[in-house]
Every structure is written in C-alpha cells, then in structure tokens.
C-alpha positions as CSV (number, residue, x, y, z in Angstrom):
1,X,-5.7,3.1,-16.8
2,X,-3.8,0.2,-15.0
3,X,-1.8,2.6,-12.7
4,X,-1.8,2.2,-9.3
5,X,0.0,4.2,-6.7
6,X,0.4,2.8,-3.0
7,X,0.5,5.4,-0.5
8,X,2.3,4.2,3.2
9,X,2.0,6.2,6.0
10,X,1.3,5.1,9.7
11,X,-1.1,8.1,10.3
12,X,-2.1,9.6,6.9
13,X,-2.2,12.7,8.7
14,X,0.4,14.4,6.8
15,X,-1.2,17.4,4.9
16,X,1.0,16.0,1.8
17,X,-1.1,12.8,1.3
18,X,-4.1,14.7,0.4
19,X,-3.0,16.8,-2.0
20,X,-1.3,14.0,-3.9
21,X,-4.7,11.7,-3.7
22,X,-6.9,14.4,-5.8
23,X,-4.3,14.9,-8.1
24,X,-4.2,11.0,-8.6
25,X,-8.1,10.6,-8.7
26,X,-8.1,13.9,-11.4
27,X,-5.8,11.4,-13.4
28,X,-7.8,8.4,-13.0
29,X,-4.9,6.5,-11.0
30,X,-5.8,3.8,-8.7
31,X,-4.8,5.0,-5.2
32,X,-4.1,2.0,-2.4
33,X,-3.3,3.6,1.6
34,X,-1.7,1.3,3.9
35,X,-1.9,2.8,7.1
36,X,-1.9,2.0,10.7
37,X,-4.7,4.5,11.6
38,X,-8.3,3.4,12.3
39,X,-9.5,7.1,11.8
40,X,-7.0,8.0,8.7
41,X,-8.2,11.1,7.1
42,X,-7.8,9.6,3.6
43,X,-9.6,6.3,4.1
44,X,-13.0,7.1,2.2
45,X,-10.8,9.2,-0.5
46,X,-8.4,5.5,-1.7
47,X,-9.8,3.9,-3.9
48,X,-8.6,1.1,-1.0
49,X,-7.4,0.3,2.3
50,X,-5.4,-2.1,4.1
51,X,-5.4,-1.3,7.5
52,X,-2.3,-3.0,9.7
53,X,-2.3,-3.1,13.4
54,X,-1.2,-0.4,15.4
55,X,0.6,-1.6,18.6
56,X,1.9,2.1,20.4
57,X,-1.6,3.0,20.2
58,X,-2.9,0.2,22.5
59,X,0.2,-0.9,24.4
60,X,1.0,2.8,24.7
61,X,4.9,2.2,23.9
62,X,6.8,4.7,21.3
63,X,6.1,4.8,17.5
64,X,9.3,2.1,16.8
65,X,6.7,-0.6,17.9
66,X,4.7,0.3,14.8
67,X,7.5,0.3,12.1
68,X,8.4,-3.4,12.1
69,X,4.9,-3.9,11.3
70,X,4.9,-1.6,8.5
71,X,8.1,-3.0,7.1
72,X,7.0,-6.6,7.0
73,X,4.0,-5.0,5.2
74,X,6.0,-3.2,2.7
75,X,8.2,-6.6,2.1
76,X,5.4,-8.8,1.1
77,X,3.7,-6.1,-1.3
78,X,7.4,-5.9,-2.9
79,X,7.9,-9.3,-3.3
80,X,4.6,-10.2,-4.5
81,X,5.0,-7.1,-7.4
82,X,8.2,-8.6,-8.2
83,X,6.9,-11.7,-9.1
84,X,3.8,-10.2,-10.9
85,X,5.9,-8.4,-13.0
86,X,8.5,-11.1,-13.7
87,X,5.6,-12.9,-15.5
88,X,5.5,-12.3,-19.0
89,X,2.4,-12.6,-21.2
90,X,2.6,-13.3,-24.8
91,X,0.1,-13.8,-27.2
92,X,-2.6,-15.9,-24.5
93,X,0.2,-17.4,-22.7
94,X,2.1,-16.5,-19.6
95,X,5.6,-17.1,-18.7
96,X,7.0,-17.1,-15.4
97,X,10.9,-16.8,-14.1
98,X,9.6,-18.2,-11.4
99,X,8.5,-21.6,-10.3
100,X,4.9,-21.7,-8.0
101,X,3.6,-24.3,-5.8
C-alpha cells in the first residue's frame, strides 16, 4: 500500500513502539523512526531511519537539549508533507498551490 506511519521518539525505548511496528509490518504499512538514539531497539525493525543528533548524550546536559532538535526535525517533515500533498495529480499532470524555485 502507500501508507506510511512516522514513528518520533528520542530513545525508542518505550515498550509501546514495538508493539505498534509488528502490527504495522502485519499490515504491510511502511514504518519510518526518527530517533535520536544510535542503539534504538527498533532500528533493524523500520522499514527506515533517520537518525538526528543527540546533544545530552555527549555534552552530558539534560534531555531539553535534545528537543529543539527533534522539533526542527518534525517542522521540516511537516512542511514538506504539506506541500506533497497540496499537489494535485490529474490525468498525467500535476498541479501545485504552490510556486517552486
């Protein structure tokens, strides 16, 4: 199918995620982790992976150093799905609400 479900979480250690990525490979649905974790527990089971840097872990600061990061992250994946699916095709052609450069 052409479903795709994004999972976000910083450590993917929440027993949660697991359970929800084998029911979404039983179904056949796409499954994309962003995570901040080198050693996520899900990272073989997505389908992909987009690891993002994860600053308390190096610097050795508290967790909000991470969730700026993770926030730009979510922003750009948002706006680019907003203008994926403001594009329209019809019959061969696309249409676009929005002007590219």
């Amino acid at each position: 199918g052409n479903d795709v479900c994004f999972i976000i979480s910083i450590t993917g250690e929440n027993p949660v995620y697991a359970s929800l990525v084998s029911n979404l490979k039983e179904r056949g649905i796409t499954t994309v982790m962003m995570t901040m974790n080198p050693n996520n527990p899900l990272k073989d089971e997505c389908d992909h992976v987009i690891f993002l840097p994860y600053l308390s872990r190096s610097s050795g600061d508290s967790f909000l150093d991470d969730q700026p990061i993770m926030f730009i992250a979510i922003e750009i994946i948002l706006s680019q799905i907003a203008t994926i699916s403001s594009t329209v095709d019809l019959k061969g052609k696309r249409y676009s609400n929005h002007n590219h450069l």
